[in-house]
C-alpha positions, 0 to 999 in steps of 0.5 A: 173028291175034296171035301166043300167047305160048309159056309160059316153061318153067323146066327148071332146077330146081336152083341153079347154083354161082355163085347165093349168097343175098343177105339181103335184100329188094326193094321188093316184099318179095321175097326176093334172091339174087346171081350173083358170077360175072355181078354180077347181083341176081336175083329169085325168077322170074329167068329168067337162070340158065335160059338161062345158059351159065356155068350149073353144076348142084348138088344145092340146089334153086333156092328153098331159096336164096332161102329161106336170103336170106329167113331171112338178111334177116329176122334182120337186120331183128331186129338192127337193131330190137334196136340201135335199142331199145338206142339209145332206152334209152340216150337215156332213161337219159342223160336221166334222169341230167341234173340238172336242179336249180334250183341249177345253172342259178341265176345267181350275185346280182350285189353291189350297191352300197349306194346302190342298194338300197332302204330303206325310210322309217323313223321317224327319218327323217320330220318327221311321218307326211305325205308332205311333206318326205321323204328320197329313200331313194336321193340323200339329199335331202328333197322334198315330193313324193317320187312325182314326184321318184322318176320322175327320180332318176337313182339310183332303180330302174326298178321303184322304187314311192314306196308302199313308202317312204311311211307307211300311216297319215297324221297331221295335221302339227303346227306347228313350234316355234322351239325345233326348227327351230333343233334342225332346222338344227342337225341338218343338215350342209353337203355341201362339194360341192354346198353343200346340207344334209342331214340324213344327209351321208354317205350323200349324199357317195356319191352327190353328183354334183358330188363330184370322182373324186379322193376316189372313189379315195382312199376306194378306196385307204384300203379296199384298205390295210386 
């Protein structure tokens, strides 16, 4: 026959001196206490303080001391609930106060030089209204055929499109006179580097790739002097 059990008996109704509540509480939810002079957590059921020989009786009952833990452990559950709601409305209000303005996060234009920037095709700077012999807005030189050309100019933009420098409306070319040609041929100057004419030299010396870097830095030199 298996031997019963013998029911604990817990003849220790009151708390000893040395069981102080701890405030706070197990995994299970339980409320915990600390014996100072044995170094020990103890449980509600603890049998511990029942067989004790450091055991000194006082008039406080053993569960008004896990009483006091759990009432200690409860208030400081709401403390730290209150210091995180403070720390989220914090957050919120720093949030609030970042401007987040298009003006602080746009990035300054960089200055580009004149010779890259787009013009568009004018009248004065067309024969006729056809696409034939038009000037590349960028180098300066005239071309038959500007789409093809601007898709190896060196100083066109990538994003360069010929129609925005192209006439809309097209009308028959119409033959020249002698008398404009040789008003043609006049109007055109030689470039003294590379020995082509353009109607427009000085936009061309800018960017004539055979100009030497000599003149690049005295033209620099006379705008810093003035």
């Amino acid at each position: 026959m298996p031997r019963r059990k013998q029911k604990i008996k817990y003849s220790r109704k009151f708390a000893c001196k040395h069981l102080k509540p701890l405030g706070d509480f197990s995994n299970s939810l339980q409320p915990l206490c600390i014996c100072n002079e044995r170094d020990l957590v103890l449980g509600r059921r603890a049998y511990v303080c029942q067989v004790c020989d450091l055991y000194s009786q006082t008039n406080k009952k053993i569960p008004e001391v896990y009483e006091e833990s759990k009432r200690a452990a409860e208030q400081k559950i709401k403390e730290k609930q209150i210091e995180l709601e403070e720390l989220e409305l914090e957050e919120i209000k720093s949030e609030e106060e970042i401007d987040l303005t298009i003006d602080e996060f746009e990035e300054e234009d960089e200055e580009i030089p004149l010779k890259f920037e787009k013009r568009k095709v004018g009248k004065d700077d067309l024969d006729t209204d056809e696409f034939g012999e038009v000037e590349c807005p960028f180098c300066g030189e005239i071309f038959d055929n500007l789409e093809s050309h601007m898709q190896s100019c060196e100083l066109a933009p990538d994003d360069a499109s010929p129609d925005d420098f192209l006439p809309k409306k097209r009308r028959k070319k119409k033959p020249k006179s002698s008398s404009s040609e040789k008003a043609d041929s006049k109007e055109k100057e030689k470039c003294p580097y590379c020995g082509k004419e353009f109607i427009r030299l000085g936009r061309h010396l800018t960017s004539c790739s055979k100009r030497p870097k000599d003149d690049d830095d005295d033209e620099e030199d006379e705008d810093d002097e003035e």
